[in-house]
C-alpha positions as CSV (number, residue, x, y, z in Angstrom):
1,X,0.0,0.0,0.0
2,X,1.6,3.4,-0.8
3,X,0.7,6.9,1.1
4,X,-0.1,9.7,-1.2
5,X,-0.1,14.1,-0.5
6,X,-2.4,15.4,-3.0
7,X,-3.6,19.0,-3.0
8,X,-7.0,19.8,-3.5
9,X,-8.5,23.2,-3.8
10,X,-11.0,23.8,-0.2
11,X,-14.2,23.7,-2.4
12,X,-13.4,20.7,-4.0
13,X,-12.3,19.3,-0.5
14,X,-15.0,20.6,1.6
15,X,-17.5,18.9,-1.6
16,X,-15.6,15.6,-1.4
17,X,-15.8,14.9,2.5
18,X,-19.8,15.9,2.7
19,X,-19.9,12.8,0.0
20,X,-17.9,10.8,2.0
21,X,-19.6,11.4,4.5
22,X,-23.2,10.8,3.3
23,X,-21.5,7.6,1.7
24,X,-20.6,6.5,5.3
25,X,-16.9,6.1,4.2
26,X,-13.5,7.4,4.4
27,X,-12.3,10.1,2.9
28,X,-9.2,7.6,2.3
29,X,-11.6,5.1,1.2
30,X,-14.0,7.7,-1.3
31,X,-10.7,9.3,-2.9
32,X,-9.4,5.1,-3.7
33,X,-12.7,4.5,-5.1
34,X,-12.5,7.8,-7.1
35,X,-9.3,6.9,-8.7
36,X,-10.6,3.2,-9.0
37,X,-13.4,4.2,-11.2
38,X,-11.3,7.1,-13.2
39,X,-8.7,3.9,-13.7
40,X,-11.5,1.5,-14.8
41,X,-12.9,3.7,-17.4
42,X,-9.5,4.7,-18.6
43,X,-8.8,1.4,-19.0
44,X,-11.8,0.0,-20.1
45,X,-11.3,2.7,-23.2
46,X,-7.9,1.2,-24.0
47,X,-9.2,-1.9,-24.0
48,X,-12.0,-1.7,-26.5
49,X,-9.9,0.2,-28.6
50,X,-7.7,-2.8,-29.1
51,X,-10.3,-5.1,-29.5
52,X,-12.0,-2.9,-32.4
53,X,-8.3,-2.8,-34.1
54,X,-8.2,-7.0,-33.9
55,X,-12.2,-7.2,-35.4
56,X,-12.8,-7.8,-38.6
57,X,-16.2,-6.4,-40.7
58,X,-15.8,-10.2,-42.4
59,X,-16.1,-12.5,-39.4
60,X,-19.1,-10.0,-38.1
61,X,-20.8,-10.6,-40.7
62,X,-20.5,-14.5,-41.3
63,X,-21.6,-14.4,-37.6
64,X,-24.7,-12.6,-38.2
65,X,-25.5,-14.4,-41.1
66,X,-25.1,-17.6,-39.0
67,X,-28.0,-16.3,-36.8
68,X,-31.3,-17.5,-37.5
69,X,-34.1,-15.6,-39.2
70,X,-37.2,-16.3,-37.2
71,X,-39.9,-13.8,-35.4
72,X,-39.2,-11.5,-32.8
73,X,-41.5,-12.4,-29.7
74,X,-44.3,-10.2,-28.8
75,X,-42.3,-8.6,-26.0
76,X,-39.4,-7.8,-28.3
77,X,-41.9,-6.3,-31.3
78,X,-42.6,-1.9,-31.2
């Protein structure tokens, strides 16, 4: 586990531990979530990007055309 300082302007602060606080948590805890979920969707981004570079518009389409044709249900109809 490391120990971090980080500077945060008194607004932004004050805003942060009234959440924390509501949340039942931390401030320790609600500023690792925080950077858990900024981390998640950074890397989430990275990762689909990658995956969209390795698709290809030929195997999509042989794997839709390897779905049947049949009628949607009632529940699934407009």
């Amino acid at each position: 586990m490391s120990t971090i300082s980080v500077r945060l302007p008194d607004s932004l602060h004050s805003m942060a531990k009234a959440l924390a606080s509501q949340d039942n948590t931390s401030m320790n805890q609600f500023i690792a979530s925080a950077v858990a979920e900024k981390v998640s969707a950074l890397s989430t981004e990275t990762y689909l990007r990658e995956r969209a570079q390795r698709g290809s518009d030929r195997q999509f389409l042989a794997a839709l055309d390897a779905v049947p044709a049949g009628k949607p249900e009632d529940f699934d109809q407009l």
